[in-house]
N, C-alpha and C positions, 0 to 999 in steps of 0.2 A: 401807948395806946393812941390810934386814931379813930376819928372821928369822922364819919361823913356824912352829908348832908344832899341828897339829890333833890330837884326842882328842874318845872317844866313841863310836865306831864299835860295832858289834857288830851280834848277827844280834835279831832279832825278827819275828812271827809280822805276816802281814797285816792291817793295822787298826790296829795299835799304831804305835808314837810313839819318838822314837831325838833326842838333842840333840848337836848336835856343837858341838864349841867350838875355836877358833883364838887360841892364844896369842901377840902377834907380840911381839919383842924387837930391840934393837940399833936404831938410826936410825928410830924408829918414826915421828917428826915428818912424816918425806916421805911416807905413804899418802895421796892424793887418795882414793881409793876403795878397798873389801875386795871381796872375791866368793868365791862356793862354784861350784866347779866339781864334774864329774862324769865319769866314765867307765868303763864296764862294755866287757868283753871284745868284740874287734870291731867296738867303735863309737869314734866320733870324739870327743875331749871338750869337752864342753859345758856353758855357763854355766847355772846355775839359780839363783840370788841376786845382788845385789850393791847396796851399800849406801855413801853418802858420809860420811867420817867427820866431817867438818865440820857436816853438817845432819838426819842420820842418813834422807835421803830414799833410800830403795826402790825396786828394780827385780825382776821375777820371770820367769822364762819362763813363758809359759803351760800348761806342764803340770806344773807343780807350784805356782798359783799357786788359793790359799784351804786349800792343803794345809799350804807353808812358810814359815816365817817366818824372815829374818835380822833380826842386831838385835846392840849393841854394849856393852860399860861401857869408852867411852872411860879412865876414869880406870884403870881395868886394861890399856887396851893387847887387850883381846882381843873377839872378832866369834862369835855365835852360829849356829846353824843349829839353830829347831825344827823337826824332822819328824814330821807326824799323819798319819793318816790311809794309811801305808803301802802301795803298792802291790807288785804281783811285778815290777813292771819297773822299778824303784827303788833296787833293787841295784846296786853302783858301790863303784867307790875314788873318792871324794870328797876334792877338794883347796880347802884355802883358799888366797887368791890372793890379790894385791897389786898397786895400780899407782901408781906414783909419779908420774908426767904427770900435770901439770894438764889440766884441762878436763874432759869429756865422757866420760862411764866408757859402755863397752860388753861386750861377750861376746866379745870377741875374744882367745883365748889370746895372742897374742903381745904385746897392751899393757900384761900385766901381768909386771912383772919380779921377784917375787919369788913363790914360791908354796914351800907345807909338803909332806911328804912323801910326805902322803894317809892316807884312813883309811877302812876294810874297812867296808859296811853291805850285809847280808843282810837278805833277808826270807824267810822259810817262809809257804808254804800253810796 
């Protein structure tokens, strides 16, 4: 089992920059891959980072992609999320996410088996 822990959330002004950070703990050895998901009220949630821990090789959704950055310090066990460039539609409980299967990491909520409990990011006008 792992465990993870995100922090970092909070609200900030459009334009500005927000870092979220995922702590993971317990059985940490099995993540083939991390990801940051997202989901705001009445939508569905969706992948926007996700990165291998092995090679630290990158994957982004196209709309937040020259905006965010993931990124990891293996030797701590925890996975980043910088945010620039802030938009209004950017707002979300943001979850970090886990998958233990080998192979082929994608944006599909159900191949990741362990995910944190989310974390609150506003943006103001």
């Amino acid at each position: 089992q792992v465990q993870l822990v995100e922090s970092g959330g909070g609200s900030v002004q459009a334009g500005g920059s927000l870092r979220l950070s995922c702590a993971a703990s317990g059985y940490t050895y099995s993540r083939n891959c991390m990801a940051w998901f997202r989901q705001a009220p009445g939508k569905e949630r969706e992948g926007v980072a996700r990165i291998y821990t092995s090679n630290d090789g990158t994957y982004y959704a196209d709309s937040v992609k020259g905006r965010f950055t993931i990124s990891q310090d293996a030797a701590k066990n925890t996975v980043f999320l910088q945010m620039t460039s802030l938009k209004p539609e950017d707002p979300a409980m943001y979850y970090c996410a886990a998958r233990s299967r080998g192979g082929t990491c994608y944006f599909s909520v159900d191949e990741y088996m362990s995910w944190g409990q989310g974390t609150q990011v506003a943006v103001s006008s």
